[in-house]
matplotlib code that plots the C-alpha trace (Angstrom):
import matplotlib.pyplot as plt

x = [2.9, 0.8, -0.5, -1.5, -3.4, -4.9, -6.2, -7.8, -9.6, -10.8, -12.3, -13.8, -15.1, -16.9, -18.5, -22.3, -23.3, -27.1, -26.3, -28.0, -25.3, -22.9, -26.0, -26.8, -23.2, -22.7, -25.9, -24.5, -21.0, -22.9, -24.3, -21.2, -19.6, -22.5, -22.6, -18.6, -18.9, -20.9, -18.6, -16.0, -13.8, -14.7, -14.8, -17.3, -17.1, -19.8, -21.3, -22.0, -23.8, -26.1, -26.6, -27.5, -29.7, -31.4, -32.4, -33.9, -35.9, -37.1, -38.4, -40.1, -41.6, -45.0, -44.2, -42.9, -42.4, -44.6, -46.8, -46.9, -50.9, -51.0, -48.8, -48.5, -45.0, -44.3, -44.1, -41.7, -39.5, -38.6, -37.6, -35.7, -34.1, -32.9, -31.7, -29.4, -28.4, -27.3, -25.3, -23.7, -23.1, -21.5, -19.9, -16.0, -16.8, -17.6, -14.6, -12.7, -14.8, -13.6, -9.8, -10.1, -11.6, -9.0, -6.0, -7.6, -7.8, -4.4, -3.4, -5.2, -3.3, 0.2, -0.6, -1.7, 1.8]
y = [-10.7, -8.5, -6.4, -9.6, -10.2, -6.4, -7.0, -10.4, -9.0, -5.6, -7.9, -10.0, -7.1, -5.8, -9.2, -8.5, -11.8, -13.2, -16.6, -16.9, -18.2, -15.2, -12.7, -14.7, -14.5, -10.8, -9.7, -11.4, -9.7, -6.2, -6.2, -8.0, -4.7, -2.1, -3.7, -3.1, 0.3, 1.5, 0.8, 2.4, -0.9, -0.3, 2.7, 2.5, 4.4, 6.7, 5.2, 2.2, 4.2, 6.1, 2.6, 1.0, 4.2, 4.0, 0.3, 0.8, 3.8, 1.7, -0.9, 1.0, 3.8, 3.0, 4.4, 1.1, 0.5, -2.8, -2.4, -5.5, -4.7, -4.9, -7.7, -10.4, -12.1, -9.9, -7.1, -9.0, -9.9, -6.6, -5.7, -8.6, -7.5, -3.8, -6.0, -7.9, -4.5, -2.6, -6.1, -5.7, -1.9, -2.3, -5.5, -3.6, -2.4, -5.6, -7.9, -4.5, -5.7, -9.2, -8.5, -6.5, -9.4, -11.6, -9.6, -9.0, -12.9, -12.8, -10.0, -12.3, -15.3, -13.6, -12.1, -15.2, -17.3]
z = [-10.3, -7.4, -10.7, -12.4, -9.0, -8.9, -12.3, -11.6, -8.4, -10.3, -12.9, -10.2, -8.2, -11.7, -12.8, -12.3, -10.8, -10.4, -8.8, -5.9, -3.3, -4.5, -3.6, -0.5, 0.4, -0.7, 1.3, 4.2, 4.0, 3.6, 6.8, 8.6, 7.1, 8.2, 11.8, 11.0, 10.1, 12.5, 15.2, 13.1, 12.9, 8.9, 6.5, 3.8, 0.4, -0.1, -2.7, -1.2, 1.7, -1.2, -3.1, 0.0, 0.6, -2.5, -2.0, 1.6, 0.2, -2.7, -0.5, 2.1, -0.3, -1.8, -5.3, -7.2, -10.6, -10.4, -7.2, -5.2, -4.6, -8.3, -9.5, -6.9, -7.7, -10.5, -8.1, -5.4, -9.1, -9.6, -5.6, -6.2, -9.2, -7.3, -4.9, -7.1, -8.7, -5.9, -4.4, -7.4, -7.6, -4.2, -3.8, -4.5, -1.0, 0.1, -1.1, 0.2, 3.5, 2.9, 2.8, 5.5, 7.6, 6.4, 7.2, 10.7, 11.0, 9.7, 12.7, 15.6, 14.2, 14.9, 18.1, 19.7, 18.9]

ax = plt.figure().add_subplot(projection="3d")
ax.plot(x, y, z, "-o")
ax.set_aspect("equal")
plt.show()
């Protein structure tokens, strides 16, 4: 029965998603876990710091593959769309993030009664 559940979450955690509440959601739960992280409450894998790395650099750099200057909205589309791709790449990390919070929850819960 937990397999059947390790399966169900691994196929969850791969499911590349472009709704817009799941992204909000997901880019709120990424930087709940950075601020997380930092204080060393949270370890995150590697490839989530380089992903998250990648996007920041993309952003701020000046090289784009449609210029903003150039394209108006087209430009901001395809920010948008590294965006979405790098939520996605890392969002095992953050429903690892999410357990994490809940069996915390789960922690205060008991040492309160």
């Amino acid at each position: 029965m937990e397999e059947h559940n390790n399966n169900q979450n691994n196929n969850q955690e791969k499911k590349f998603s472009i709704n817009p509440l799941v992204l909000l959601r997901d880019l709120k739960d990424f930087v709940a876990m950075l601020f997380a992280a930092i204080r060393g409450k949270f370890k995150v894998q590697l490839s989530s710091i380089c992903w998250a790395l990648i996007g920041v650099f993309y952003f701020v750099l000046p090289l784009d593959f449609l210029p903003e200057a150039f394209f108006s909205f087209l430009g901001l589309g395809d920010d948008l769309l590294v965006l979405v791709y790098i939520l996605n790449q890392i969002r095992p990390d953050i429903e690892r993030y999410r357990q994490f919070r809940l069996e915390q929850k789960g922690e205060n819960n008991e040492k309160n009664i």
